[in-house]
C-alpha positions, 0 to 999 in steps of 0.5 A, spaced: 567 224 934 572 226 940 576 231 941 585 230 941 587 236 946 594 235 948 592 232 955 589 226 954 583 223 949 577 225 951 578 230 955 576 237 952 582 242 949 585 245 956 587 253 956 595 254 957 597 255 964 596 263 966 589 264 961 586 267 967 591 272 967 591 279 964 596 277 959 594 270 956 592 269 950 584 269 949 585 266 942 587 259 939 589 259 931 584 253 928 585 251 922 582 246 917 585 243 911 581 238 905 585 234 901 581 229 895 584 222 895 586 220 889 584 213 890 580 209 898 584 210 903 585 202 904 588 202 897 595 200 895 596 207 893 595 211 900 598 206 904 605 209 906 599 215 907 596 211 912 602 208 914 605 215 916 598 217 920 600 215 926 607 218 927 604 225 924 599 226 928 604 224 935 609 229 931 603 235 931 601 233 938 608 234 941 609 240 937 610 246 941 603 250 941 599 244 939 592 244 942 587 240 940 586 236 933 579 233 930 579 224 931 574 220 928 573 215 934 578 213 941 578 206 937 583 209 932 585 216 934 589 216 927 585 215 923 583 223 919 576 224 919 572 225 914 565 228 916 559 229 913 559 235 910 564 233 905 565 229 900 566 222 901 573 222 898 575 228 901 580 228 908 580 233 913 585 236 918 581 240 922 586 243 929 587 248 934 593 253 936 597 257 940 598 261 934 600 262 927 608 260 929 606 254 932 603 252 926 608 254 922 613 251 925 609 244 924 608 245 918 614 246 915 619 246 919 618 239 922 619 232 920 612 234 917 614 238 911 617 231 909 610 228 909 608 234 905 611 235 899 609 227 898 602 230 898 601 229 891 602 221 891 596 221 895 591 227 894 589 230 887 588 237 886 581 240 889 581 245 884 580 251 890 583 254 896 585 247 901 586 250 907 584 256 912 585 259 919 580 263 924 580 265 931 577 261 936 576 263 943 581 259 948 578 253 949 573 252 943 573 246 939 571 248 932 565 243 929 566 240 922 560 245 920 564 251 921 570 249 919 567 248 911 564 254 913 569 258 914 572 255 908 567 257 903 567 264 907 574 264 904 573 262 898 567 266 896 570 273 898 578 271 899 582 273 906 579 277 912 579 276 919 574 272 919 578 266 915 584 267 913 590 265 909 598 264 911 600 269 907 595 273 909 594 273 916 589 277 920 591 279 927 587 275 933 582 279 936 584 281 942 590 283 939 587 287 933 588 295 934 583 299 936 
């Protein structure tokens, strides 16, 4: 695997500038979302999914407060990871952010959304939460192992501040009152 910060491919996720400085952020956003296909990823059916995969991810990666995003390998940057800790037929996003905003922003407020609301042409229902947010240290790369971690955490006890939700969002440590 090799990580996709926002520098170049290869190199590892790059603090933003002024992270030695009292009022930078010591927490990124990361978030992992699942979607099962509802047929292979080289079926005719995926194949505006697949064809949409390049020109997502370089939307994400120029996006305001992009980080880094989890790629399977430097041959095909575009190509969404599915690590073994999942099932064979489930995708996984897993990213890094400046913060909630940023990721919202991405989401739903870009070219993005329009990608999404096709979601279920391609994906079928998981049948439980499909998504989650954590802190992570500036500077972390979350591993697929922590990310289903965080997932099932989520999942078995709901929102905290160990994995949370859009909806429910939890403060980044630093920021949390005392």
């Amino acid at each position: 695997m090799t990580p996709m910060p926002n520098t170049s491919p290869g190199s590892t996720a790059v603090p933003p500038p002024g992270a030695g400085s009292a009022a930078a952020p010591r927490h990124h956003l990361a978030q992992l979302n699942v979607a099962r296909l509802l047929a292979p990823i080289d079926s005719p059916e995926l194949a505006d999914f697949v064809a949409g995969l390049h020109e997502i991810n370089q939307l994400a990666e120029a996006a305001p407060g992009f980080v880094w995003r989890l790629i399977g390998d430097e041959a095909n940057p575009d190509a969404t990871y599915v690590p073994s800790v999942f099932d064979a037929d489930v995708l996984v996003n897993l990213s890094v952010w400046e913060d909630p905003d940023s990721l919202w922003n991405f989401v739903y407020r870009s070219a993005h959304l329009d990608y999404l609301r096709r979601r279920g042409q391609w994906f079928g229902d998981i049948g439980e939460r499909y998504q989650v947010l954590w802190w992570v240290p500036v500077g972390t790369e979350p591993t697929e192992r922590e990310a289903a971690d965080r997932l099932e955490l989520l999942r078995a006890n709901g929102p905290g501040p160990d994995a949370f939700t859009f909806r429910q969002r939890h403060p980044a440590p630093s920021s949390a009152p005392s």
